[in-house]
PLY file of the C-alpha trace (Angstrom):
ply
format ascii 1.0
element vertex 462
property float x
property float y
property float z
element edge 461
property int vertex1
property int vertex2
end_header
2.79 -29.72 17.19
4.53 -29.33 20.64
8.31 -29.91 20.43
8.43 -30.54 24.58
9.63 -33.90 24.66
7.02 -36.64 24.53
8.46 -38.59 28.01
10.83 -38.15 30.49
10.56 -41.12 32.95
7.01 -40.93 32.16
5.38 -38.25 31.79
5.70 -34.70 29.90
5.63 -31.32 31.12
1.88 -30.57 29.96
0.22 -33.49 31.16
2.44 -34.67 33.97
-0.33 -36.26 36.50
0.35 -35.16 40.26
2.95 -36.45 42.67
1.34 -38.64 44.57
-0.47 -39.94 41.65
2.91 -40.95 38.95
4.90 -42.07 42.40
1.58 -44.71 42.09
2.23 -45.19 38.24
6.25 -46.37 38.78
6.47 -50.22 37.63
8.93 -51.82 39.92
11.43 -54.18 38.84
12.31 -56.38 41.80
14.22 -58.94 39.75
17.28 -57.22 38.59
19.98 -54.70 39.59
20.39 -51.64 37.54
24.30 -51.27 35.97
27.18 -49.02 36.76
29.19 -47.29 35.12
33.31 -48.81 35.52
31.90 -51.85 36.92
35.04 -53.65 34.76
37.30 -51.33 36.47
40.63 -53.09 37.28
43.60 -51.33 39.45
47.52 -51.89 40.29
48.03 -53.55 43.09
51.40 -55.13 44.11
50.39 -57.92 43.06
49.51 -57.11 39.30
46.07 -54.92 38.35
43.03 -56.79 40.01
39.25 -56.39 40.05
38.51 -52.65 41.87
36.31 -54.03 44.87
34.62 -50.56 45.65
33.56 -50.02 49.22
33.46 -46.93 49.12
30.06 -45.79 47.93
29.73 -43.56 51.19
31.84 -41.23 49.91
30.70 -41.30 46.12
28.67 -43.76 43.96
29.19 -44.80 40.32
27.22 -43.59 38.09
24.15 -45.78 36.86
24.61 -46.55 32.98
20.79 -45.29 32.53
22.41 -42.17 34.29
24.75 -41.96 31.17
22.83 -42.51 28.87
20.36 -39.85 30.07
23.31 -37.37 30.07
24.52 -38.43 26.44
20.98 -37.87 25.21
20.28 -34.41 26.80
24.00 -32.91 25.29
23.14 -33.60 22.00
20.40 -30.90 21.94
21.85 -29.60 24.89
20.84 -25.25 25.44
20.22 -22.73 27.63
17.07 -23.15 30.02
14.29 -20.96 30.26
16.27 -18.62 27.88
15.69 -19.14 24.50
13.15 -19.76 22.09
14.87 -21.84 19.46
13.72 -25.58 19.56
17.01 -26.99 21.66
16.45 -24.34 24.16
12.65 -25.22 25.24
13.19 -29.11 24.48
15.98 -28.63 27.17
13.77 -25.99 29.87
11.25 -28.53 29.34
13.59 -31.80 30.35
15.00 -29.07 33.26
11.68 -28.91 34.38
10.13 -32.24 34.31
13.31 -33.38 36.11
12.13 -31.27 38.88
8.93 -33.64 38.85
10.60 -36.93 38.66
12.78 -35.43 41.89
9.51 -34.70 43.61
8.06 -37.93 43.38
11.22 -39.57 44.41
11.11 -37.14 47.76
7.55 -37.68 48.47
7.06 -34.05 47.62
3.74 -32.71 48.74
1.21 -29.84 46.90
3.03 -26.84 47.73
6.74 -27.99 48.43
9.85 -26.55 46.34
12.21 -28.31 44.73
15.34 -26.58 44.39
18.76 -27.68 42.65
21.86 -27.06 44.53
25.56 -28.12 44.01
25.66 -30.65 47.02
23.80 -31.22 50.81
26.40 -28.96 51.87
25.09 -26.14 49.47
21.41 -27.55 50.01
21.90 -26.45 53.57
23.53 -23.03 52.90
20.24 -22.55 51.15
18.01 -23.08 53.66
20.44 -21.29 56.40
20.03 -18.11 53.94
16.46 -18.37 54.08
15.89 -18.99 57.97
13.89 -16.69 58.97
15.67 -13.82 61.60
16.56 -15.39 64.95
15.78 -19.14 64.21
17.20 -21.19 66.67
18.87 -24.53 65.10
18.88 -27.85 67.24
21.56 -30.18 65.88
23.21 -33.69 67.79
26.26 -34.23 67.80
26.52 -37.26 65.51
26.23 -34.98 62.35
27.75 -34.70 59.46
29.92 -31.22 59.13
27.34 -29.87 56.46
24.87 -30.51 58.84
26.50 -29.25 62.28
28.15 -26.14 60.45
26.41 -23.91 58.01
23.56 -22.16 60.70
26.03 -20.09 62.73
27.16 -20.90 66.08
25.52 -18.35 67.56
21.44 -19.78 67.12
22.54 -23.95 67.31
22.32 -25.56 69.81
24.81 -28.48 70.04
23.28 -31.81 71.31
25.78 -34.32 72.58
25.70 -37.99 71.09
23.11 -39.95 72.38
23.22 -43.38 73.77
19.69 -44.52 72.66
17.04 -43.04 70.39
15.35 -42.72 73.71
17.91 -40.95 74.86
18.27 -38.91 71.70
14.48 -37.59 72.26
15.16 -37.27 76.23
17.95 -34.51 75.05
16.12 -32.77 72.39
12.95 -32.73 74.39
14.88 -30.95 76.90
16.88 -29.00 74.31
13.23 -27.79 73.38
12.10 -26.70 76.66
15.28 -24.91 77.60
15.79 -22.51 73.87
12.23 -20.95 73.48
12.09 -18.70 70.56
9.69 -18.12 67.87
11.18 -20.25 64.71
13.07 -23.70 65.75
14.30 -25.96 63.38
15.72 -29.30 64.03
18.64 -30.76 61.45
19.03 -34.49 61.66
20.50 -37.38 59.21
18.26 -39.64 58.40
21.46 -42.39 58.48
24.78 -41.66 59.72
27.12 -41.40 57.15
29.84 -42.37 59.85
27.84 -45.69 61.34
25.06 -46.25 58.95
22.77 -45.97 61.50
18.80 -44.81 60.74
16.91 -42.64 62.74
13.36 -42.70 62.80
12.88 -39.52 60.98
8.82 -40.10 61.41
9.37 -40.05 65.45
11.43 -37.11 65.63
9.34 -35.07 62.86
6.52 -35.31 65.50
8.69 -34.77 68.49
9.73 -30.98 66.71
6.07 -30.05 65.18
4.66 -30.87 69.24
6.99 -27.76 70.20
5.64 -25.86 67.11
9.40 -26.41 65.72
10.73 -27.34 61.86
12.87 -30.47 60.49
15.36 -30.74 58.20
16.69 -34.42 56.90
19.44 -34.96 55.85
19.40 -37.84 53.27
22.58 -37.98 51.86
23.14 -41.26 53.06
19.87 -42.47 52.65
19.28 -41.69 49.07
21.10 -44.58 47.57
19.38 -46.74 50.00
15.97 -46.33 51.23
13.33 -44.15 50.40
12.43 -40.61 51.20
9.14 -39.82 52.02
8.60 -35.73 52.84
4.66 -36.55 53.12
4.98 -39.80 55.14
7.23 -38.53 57.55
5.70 -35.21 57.84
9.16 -33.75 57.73
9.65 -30.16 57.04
12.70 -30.19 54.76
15.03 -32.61 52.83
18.58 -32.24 50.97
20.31 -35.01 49.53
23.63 -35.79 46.87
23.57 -36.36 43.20
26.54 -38.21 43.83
25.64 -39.97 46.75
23.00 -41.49 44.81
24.58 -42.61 41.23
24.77 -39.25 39.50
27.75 -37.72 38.98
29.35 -34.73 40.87
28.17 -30.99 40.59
24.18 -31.11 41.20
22.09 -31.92 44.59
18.64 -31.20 46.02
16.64 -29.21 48.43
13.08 -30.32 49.22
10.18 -29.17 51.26
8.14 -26.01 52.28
7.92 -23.10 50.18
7.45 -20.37 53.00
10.62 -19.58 54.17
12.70 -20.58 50.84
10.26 -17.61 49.20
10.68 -15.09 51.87
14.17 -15.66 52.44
17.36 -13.81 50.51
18.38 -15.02 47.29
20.88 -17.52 47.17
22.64 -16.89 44.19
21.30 -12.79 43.60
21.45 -12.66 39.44
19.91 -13.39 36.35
16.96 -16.09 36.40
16.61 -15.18 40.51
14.82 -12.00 39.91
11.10 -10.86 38.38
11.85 -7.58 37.96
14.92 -5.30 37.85
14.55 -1.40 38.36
16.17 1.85 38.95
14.07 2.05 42.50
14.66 -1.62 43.03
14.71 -5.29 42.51
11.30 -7.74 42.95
12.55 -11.18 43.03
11.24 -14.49 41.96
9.35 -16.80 44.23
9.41 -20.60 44.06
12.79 -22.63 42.63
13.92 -19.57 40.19
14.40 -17.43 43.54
17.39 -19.83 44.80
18.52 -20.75 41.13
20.38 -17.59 39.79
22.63 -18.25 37.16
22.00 -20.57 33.89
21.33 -24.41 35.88
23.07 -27.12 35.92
20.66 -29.26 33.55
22.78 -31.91 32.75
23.28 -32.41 36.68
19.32 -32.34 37.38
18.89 -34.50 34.16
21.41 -37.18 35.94
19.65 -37.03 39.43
16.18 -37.31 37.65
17.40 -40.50 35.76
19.10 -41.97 39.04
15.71 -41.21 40.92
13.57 -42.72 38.54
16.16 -45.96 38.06
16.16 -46.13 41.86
12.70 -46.82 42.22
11.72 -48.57 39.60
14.31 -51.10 40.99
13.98 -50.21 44.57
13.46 -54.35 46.06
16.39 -56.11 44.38
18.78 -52.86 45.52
17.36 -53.12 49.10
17.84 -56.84 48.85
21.26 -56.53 47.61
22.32 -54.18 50.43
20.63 -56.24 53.03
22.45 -59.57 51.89
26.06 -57.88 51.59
25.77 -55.73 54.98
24.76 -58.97 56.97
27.76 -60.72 55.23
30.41 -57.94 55.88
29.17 -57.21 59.82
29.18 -60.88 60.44
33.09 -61.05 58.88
34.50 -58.47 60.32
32.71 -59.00 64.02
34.26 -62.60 63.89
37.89 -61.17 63.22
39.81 -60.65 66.53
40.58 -57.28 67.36
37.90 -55.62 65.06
35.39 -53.12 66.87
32.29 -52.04 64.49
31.27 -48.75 65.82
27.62 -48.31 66.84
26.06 -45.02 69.06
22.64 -46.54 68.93
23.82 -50.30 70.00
24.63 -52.78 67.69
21.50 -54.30 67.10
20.12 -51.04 65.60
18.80 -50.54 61.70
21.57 -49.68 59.44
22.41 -49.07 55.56
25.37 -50.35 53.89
27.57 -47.97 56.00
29.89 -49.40 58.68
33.16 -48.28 60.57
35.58 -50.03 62.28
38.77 -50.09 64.09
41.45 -53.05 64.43
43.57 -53.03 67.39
46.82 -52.00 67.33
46.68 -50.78 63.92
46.24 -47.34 62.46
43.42 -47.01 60.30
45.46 -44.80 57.74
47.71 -48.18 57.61
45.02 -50.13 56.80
43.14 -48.51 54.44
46.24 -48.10 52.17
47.67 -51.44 53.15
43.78 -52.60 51.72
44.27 -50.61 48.19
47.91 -51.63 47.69
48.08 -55.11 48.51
44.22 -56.02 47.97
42.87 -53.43 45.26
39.64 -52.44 47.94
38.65 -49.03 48.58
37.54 -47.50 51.48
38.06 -44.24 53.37
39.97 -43.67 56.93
39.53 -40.97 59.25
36.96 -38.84 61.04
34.43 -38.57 58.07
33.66 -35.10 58.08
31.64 -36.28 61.65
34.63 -35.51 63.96
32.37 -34.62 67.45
30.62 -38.41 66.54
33.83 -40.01 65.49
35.83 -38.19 68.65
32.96 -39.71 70.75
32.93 -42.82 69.91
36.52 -43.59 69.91
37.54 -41.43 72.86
39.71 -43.59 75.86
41.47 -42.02 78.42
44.46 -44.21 78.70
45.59 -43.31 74.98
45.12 -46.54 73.94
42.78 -46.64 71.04
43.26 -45.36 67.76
41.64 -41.59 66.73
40.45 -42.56 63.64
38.26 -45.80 61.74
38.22 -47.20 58.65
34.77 -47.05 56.59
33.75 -49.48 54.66
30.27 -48.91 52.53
28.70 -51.14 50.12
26.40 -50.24 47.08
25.44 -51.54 43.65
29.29 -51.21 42.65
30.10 -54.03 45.62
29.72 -57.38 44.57
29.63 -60.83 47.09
33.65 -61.28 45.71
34.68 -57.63 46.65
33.03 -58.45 50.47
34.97 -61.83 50.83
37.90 -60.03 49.59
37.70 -57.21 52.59
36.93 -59.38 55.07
39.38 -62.24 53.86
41.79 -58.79 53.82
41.37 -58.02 57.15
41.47 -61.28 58.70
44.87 -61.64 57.12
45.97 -58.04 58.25
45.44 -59.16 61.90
46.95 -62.64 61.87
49.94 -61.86 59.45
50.45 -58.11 59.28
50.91 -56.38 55.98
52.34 -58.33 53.07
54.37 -54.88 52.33
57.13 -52.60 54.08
55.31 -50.07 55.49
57.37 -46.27 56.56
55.00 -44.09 58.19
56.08 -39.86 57.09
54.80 -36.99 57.56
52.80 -37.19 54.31
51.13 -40.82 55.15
52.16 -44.07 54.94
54.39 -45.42 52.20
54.77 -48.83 50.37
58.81 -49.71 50.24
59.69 -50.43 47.02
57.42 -48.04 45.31
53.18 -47.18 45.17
52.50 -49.06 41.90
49.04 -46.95 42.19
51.51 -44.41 40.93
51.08 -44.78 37.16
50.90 -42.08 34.38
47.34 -42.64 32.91
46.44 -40.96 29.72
43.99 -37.44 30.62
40.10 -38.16 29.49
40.47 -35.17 27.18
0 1
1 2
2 3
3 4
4 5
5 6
6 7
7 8
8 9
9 10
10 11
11 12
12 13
13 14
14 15
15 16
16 17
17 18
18 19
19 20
20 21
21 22
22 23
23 24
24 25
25 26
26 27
27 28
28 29
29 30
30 31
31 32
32 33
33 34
34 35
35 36
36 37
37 38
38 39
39 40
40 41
41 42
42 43
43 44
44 45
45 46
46 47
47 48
48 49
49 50
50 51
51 52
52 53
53 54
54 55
55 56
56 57
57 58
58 59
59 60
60 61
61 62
62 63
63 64
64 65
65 66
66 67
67 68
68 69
69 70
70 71
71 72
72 73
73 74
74 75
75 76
76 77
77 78
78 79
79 80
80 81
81 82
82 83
83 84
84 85
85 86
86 87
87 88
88 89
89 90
90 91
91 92
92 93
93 94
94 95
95 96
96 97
97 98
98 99
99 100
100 101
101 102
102 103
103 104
104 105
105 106
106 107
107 108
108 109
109 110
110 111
111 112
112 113
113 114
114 115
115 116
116 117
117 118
118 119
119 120
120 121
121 122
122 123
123 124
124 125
125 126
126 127
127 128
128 129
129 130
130 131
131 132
132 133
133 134
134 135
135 136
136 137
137 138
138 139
139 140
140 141
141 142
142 143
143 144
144 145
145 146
146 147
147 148
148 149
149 150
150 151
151 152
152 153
153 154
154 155
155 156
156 157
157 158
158 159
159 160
160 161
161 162
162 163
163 164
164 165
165 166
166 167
167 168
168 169
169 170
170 171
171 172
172 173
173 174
174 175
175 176
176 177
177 178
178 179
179 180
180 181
181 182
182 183
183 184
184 185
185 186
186 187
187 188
188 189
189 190
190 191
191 192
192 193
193 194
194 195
195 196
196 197
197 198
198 199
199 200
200 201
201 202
202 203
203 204
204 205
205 206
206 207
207 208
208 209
209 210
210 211
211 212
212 213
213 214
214 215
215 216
216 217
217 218
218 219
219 220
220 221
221 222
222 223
223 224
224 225
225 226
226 227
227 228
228 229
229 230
230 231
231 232
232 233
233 234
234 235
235 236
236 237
237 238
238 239
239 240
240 241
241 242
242 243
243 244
244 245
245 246
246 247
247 248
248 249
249 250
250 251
251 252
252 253
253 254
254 255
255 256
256 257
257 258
258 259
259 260
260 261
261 262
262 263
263 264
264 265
265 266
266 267
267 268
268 269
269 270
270 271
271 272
272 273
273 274
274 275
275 276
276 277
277 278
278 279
279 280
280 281
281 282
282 283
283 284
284 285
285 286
286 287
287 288
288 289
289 290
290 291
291 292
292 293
293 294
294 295
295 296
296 297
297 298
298 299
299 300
300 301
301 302
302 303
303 304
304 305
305 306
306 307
307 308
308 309
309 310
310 311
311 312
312 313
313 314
314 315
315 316
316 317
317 318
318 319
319 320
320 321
321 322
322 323
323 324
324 325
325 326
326 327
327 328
328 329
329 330
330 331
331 332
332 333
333 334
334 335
335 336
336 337
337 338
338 339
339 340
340 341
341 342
342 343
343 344
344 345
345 346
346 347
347 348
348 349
349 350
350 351
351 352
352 353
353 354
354 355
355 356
356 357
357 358
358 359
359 360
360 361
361 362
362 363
363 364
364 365
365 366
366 367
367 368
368 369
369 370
370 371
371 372
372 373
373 374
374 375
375 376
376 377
377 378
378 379
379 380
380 381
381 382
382 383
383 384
384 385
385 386
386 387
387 388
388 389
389 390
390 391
391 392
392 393
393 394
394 395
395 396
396 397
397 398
398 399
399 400
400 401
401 402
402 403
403 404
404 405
405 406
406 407
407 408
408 409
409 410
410 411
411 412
412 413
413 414
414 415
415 416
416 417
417 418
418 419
419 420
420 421
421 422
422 423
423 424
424 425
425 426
426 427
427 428
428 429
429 430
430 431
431 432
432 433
433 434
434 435
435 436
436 437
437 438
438 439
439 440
440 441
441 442
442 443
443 444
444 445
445 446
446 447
447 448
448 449
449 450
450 451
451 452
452 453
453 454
454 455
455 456
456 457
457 458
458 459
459 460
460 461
């Protein structure tokens, strides 16, 4: 009798169907919302502890409770992978494995792509940038992300300013194209801006690379939590995304896509698990995941991405829905508040996820963002985003007058319709009636007179 688990979001290791084919077999739930961990968190506020109204989920989601539980499940017969034969060891390889699967489907894998499991996007990309092959030339815009405008050396990228239009956008790269030739090209986009929320039409600029015989790399960090990835459908090249953009916790992310270069390039991680044979006159190393994967793996991280994967789609309407119904809500608040600018490089009446940033005159958005978390108990995040060639772009003035940073507000299946009300309502009141607190700006930041009462000694978790 086989002791590889029976199911793991479907299927089990032996007679896991193809791809395409259990992506087919998912039963969608369109009428409910899947849970969160903390969503009864309260915090201090000046006003007494409050309901946390998170809008913050660009930064980091909650975990999903089926997330937890998936976690809870695989450390009680939690063991090395691909190391041991004892029962706990293979029962775990085997959930290790079939994880890989359930990421696959979720990433429209195709025959023949890898799936790799990295720390973050950032690290996804430092894989990839290992494996380029010699003299690749790297086409990036300048609306990325930092782990997406950084880790290919600034030597082979070619910087793309911010365009104005997605017409624009493929004006500049076509050019971009035309002016680098060189053997290997790869082009490195997001798929939504992490600083706007804006989408690009990955499918449109896919073709645009393969007509100069160039590669494409997504970048779905933002996109995970939000709207699906499709490798196959977009005839993209490459995809990296979060396990805690995307209601897993911290520690484990993806790389997707074609096997070529990821099994002729260097090792990531050169060590045990990386390498098929070690000898005195040399070292033959693995091909496929195991090549990038040195080290014991992260299972309990790939465990948590395959559960929030397989929890995303099986409730993939009534999340879109959601998002859809709060982002409408929040853009139409804050627009109608005097003062606020919602920042837009595509136009304003471009497709978005839940990921907006703004700017209220006359205020700095450092000062708002804690005036928000002290006096209203809402999170969100203030400054440049890791995006600070976008950011710089799109608030640049030459009289001084406008401020050089936004706040960010993001919504997700830890916002609810109260915590929306509550930002806007926040703001509105911010503009008409200033801060309800003493405010002394320092050199560390802005501080509450009278005392932060988010300062609180809170008992450690261990």
């Amino acid at each position: 009798m086989s002791v590889l688990p029976s199911t793991f979001c479907g299927a089990s290791a032996a007679s896991a169907p193809s791809v395409r084919a259990r992506a087919l077999h998912a039963v969608p739930d369109t009428a409910t919302l899947p849970e969160v961990v903390g969503a009864g968190l309260t915090v201090p506020t000046l006003a007494g502890h409050t309901a946390y109204a998170n809008l913050d989920h660009a930064a980091s989601t909650p975990a999903l409770v089926t997330v937890k539980q998936a976690v809870d499940r695989t450390l009680e017969t939690y063991a090395s992978v691909h190391r041991g034969a004892g029962y706990a060891s293979r029962l775990t390889s085997a959930w290790y494995e079939q994880a890989r699967t359930e990421v696959a489907d979720f990433v429209g894998a195709r025959d023949g792509d890898t799936v790799i499991f990295t720390r973050t996007t950032t690290d996804s990309w430092g894989v990839l940038a290992r494996a380029l092959p010699s003299r690749t030339t790297v086409f990036v815009f300048g609306t990325e992300h930092h782990s997406t405008l950084l880790p290919w050396g600034r030597l082979r990228t070619v910087r793309l300013p911010v365009p104005q239009s997605v017409e624009d956008a493929v004006e500049l790269l076509d050019e971009a194209f035309a002016d680098n030739p060189s053997r290997h090209r790869l082009l490195v986009i997001a798929a939504a801006s992490n600083v706007t929320g804006e989408v690009w039409p990955v499918e449109r600029f896919a073709a645009i690379a393969h007509a100069h015989d160039a590669r494409i790399a997504v970048d779905a960090a933002q996109l995970s939590a939000h709207r699906t990835i499709d490798l196959a459908a977009w005839d993209a090249d490459y995809v990296a995304f979060s396990g805690h953009k995307t209601y897993a916790p911290f520690g484990a992310g993806v790389l997707a896509g074609r096997s070529d270069w990821l099994d002729a390039g260097t090792p990531y991680l050169p060590g045990g698990g990386a390498t098929r044979a070690v000898t005195e006159e040399g070292t033959v190393w693995a091909t496929g995941p195991a090549r990038h994967e040195g080290g014991s793996p992260n299972v309990v991280g790939a465990v948590a991405i395959a559960a929030a994967c397989a929890t995303i789609r099986r409730h993939r309407e009534a999340i879109e829905a959601h998002e859809v119904r709060l982002l409408t809500r929040l853009r139409d608040g804050l627009e109608a508040v005097p003062g606020v600018e919602v920042l837009s490089f595509f136009g304003d009446d471009h497709d978005r996820v839940g990921v907006l940033a703004f700017t209220v005159a006359g205020w700095d958005s450092s000062l708002v963002s804690q005036a928000l978390s002290v006096e209203h108990g809402i999170g969100v995040r203030d400054g440049k985003f890791c995006a600070h060639l976008l950011v710089d772009e799109l608030l640049e003035d030459p009289w001084g007058e406008r401020p050089a940073t936004a706040v960010r507000a993001s919504i997700g299946l830890g916002t609810t319709d109260e915590a929306v009300e509550r930002l806007i309502g926040a703001v509105t009141s911010l503009v008409a009636d200033g801060t309800a607190a003493t405010w002394t700006q320092t050199e560390a930041g802005w501080v509450v007179d009278g005392g932060d009462p988010r300062d609180v000694e809170v008992e450690r978790p261990w």
